[in-house]
C-alpha positions in Angstrom: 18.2 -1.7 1.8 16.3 -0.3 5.0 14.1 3.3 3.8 12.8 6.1 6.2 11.3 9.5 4.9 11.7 11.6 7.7 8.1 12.8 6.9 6.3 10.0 7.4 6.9 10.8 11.3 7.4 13.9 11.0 5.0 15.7 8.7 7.1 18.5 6.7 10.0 17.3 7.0 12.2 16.6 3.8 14.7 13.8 4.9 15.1 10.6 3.7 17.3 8.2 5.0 18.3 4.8 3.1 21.2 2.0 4.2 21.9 -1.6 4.0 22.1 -2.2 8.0 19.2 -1.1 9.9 21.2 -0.1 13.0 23.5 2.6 11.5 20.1 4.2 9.6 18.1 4.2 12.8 21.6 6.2 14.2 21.3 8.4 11.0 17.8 9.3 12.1 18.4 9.9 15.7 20.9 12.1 14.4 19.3 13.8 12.4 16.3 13.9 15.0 18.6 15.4 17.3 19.2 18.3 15.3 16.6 18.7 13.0 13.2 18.7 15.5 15.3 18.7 18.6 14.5 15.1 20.0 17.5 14.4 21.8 15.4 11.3 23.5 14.4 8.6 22.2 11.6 7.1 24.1 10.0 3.6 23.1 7.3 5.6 21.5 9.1 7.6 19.4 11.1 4.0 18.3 7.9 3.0 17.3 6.8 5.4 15.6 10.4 5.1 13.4 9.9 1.4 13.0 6.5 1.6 11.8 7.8 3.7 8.9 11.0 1.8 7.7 10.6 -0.1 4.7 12.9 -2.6 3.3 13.4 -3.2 -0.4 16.5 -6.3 -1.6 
């Protein structure tokens, strides 16, 4: 199971994110990036910031 909180990246923020394939999370959080803080691109540096968060847990 792949886990993002939302704060990690984005200090403040509530959201916490958890799935079993990493793709459709990291579409959850652009989502909810989108909509939430208004990030409507997602630039390599903003990727890495996400990836550097997500933890994975069998």
């Amino acid at each position: 199971m792949f886990k993002l909180a939302c704060g990690d990246v984005m200090p403040g923020c509530a959201a916490r994110f958890e799935n079993s394939d990493r793709g459709a999370m990291l579409g959850q959080v652009a989502a909810h990036a989108a909509s939430a803080h208004g990030i409507t691109e997602i630039t390599p540096e903003v990727l890495a910031a996400v990836e550097s968060q997500i933890s994975f847990a069998a």
